[in-house]
C-alpha atoms as a printed R data frame, in Angstrom:
    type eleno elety resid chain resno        x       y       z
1   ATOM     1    CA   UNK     A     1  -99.422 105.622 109.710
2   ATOM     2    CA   UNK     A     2  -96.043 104.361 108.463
3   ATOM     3    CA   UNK     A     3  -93.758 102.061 108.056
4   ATOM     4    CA   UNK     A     4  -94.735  98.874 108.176
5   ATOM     5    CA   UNK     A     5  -98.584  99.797 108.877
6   ATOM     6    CA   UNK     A     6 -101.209  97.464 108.228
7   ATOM     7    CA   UNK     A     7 -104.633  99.120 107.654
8   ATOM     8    CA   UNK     A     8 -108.181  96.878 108.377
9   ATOM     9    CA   UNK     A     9 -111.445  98.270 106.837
10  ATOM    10    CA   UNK     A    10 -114.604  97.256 105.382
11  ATOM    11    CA   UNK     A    11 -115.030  97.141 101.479
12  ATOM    12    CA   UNK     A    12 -118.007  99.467 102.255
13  ATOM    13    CA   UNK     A    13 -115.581 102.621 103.519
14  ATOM    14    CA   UNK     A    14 -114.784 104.073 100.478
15  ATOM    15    CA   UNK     A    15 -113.740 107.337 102.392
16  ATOM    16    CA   UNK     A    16 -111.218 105.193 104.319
17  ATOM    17    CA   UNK     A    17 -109.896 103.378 101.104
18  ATOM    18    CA   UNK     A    18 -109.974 106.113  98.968
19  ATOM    19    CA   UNK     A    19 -107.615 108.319 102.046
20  ATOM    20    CA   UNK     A    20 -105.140 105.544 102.369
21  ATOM    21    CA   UNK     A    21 -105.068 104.518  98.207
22  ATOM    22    CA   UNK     A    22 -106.341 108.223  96.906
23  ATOM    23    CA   UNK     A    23 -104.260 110.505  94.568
24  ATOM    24    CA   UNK     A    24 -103.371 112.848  97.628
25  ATOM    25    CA   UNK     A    25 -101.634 109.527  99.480
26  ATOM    26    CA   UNK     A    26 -100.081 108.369  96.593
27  ATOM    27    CA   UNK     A    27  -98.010 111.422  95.927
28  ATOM    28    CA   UNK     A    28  -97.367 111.576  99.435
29  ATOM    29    CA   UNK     A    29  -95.718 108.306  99.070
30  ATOM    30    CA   UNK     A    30  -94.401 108.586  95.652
31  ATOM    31    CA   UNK     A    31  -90.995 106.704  95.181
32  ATOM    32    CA   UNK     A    32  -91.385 105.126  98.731
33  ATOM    33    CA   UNK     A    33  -92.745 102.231  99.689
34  ATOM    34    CA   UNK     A    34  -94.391 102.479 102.851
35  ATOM    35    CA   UNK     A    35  -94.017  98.706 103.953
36  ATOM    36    CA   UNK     A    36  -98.064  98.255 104.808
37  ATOM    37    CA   UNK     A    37 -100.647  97.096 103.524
38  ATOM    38    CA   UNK     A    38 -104.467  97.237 103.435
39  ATOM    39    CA   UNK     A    39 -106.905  94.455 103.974
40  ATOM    40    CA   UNK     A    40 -110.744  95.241 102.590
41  ATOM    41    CA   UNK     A    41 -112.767  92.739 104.465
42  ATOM    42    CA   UNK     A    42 -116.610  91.930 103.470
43  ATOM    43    CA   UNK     A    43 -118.569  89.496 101.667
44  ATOM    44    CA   UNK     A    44 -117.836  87.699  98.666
45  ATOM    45    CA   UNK     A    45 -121.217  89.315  97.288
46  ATOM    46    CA   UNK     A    46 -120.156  92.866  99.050
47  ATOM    47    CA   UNK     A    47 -118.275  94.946  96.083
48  ATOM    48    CA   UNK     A    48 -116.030  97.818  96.023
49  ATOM    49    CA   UNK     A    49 -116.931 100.762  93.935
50  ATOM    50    CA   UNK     A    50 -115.415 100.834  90.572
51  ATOM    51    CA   UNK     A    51 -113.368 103.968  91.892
52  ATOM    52    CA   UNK     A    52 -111.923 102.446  94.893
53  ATOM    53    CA   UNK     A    53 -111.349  99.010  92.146
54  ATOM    54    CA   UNK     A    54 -109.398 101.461  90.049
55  ATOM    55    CA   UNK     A    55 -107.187 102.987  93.103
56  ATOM    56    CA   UNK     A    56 -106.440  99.177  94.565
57  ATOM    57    CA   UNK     A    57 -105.043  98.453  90.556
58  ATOM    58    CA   UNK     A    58 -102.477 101.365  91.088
59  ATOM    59    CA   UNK     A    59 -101.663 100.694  94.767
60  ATOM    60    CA   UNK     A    60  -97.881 101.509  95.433
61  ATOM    61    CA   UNK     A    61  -98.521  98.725  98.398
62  ATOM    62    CA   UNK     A    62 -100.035  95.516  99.143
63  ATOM    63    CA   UNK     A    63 -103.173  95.202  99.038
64  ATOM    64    CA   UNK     A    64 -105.445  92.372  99.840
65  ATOM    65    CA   UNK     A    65 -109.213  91.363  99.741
66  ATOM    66    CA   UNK     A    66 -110.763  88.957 102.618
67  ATOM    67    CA   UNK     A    67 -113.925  87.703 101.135
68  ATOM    68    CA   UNK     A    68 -114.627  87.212 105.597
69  ATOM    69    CA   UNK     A    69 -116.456  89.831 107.636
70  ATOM    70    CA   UNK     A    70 -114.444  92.480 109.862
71  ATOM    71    CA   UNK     A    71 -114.722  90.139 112.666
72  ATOM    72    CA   UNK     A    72 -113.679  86.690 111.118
73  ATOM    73    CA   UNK     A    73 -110.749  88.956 109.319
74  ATOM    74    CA   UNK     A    74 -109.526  90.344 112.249
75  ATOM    75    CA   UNK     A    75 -109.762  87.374 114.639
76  ATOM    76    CA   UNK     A    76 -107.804  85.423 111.572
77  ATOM    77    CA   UNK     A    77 -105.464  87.733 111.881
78  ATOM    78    CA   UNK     A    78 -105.177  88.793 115.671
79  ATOM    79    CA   UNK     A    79 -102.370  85.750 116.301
80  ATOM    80    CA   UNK     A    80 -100.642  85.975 113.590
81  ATOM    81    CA   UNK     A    81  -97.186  86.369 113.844
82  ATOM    82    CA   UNK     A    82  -94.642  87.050 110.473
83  ATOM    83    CA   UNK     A    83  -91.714  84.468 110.296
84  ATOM    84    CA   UNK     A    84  -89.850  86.483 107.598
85  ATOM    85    CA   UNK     A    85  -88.328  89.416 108.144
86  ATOM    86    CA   UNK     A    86  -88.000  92.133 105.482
87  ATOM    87    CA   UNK     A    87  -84.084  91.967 105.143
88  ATOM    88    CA   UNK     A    88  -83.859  88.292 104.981
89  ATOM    89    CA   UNK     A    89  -83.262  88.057 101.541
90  ATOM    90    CA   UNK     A    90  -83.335  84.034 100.733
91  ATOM    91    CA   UNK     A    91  -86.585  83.788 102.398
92  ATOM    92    CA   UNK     A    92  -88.367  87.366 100.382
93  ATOM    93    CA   UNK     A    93  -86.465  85.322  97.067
94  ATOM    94    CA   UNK     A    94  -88.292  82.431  97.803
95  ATOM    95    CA   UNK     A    95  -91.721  84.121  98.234
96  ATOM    96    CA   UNK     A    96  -91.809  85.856  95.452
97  ATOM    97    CA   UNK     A    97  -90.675  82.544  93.277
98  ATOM    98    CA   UNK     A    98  -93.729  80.795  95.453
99  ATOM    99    CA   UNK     A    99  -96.234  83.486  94.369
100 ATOM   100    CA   UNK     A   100  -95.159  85.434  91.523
101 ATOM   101    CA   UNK     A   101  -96.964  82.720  89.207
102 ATOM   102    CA   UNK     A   102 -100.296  83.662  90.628
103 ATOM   103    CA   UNK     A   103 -100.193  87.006  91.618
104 ATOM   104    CA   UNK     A   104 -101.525  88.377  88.234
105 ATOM   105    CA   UNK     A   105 -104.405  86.158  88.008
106 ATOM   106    CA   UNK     A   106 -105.356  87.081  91.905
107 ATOM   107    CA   UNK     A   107 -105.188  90.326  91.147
108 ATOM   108    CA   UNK     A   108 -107.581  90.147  88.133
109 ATOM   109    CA   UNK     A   109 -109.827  88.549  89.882
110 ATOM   110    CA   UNK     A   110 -109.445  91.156  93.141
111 ATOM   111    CA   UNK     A   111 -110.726  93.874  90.454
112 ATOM   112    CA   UNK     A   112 -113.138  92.319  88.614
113 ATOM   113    CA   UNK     A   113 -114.666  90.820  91.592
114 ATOM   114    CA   UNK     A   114 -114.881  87.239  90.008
C-alpha cells in the first residue's frame, strides 16, 4: 500500500488490523502520513479485541468503524466518488470546522464500543 490507500477488513482480522495499525507499521510510517485509511466492518454486537482498540486510539491515519457487514460496507462504498481533493484548502478548512466538534466523542465511542 500507499498513498492514498484505503484498506477494507472485518473487525474479526486482527492479523490484518494489527499489520496495517501494529508497532512495526507505525514506525514505518513515522512522521508521514500515508493519506489512507482503514474501514473495520462488522456488527454493532461484533467487537474488536482490546489490543487492536488500543492500536486504532494511536492510529497515525483515519480510521473508521462500519457497524454494516463486509458486503453492505463495500457495496456502500463501491460508487462512491470524493468531491474534495486533498490540496483544496477552503473545502479540507471547512471539513474539519464541520466535524472537529464531534470527532472526539466518535472516537470514544469507536473504542469503547458504546
Amino acid at each position: 500500500g500507499g498513498g492514498g490507500d484505503c484498506y477494507v477488513t472485518h473487525v474479526s482480522r486482527a492479523d490484518i488490523i494489527q499489520g496495517l495499525l501494529g508497532p512495526h507499521a507505525m514506525r514505518a510510517s513515522a512522521g508521514s502520513h500515508p493519506g489512507g485509511g482503514l474501514i473495520i466492518a462488522g456488527a454493532s454486537d461484533e467487537q474488536a479485541q482490546p489490543f487492536i482498540e488500543e492500536l486504532v486510539r494511536m492510529a497515525s491515519f483515519p480510521v473508521l468503524r462500519s457497524n454494516l457487514s463486509m458486503t453492505e460496507t463495500l457495496a456502500a462504498i463501491k460508487d462512491l466518488r470524493p468531491k474534495m481533493q486533498a490540496d483544496d484548502n477552503e473545502r479540507v478548512r471547512q471539513v474539519i470546522e464541520l466535524y472537529s466538534p464531534h470527532l472526539q466523542d466518535a472516537t470514544e465511542r469507536l473504542v469503547e464500543g458504546r
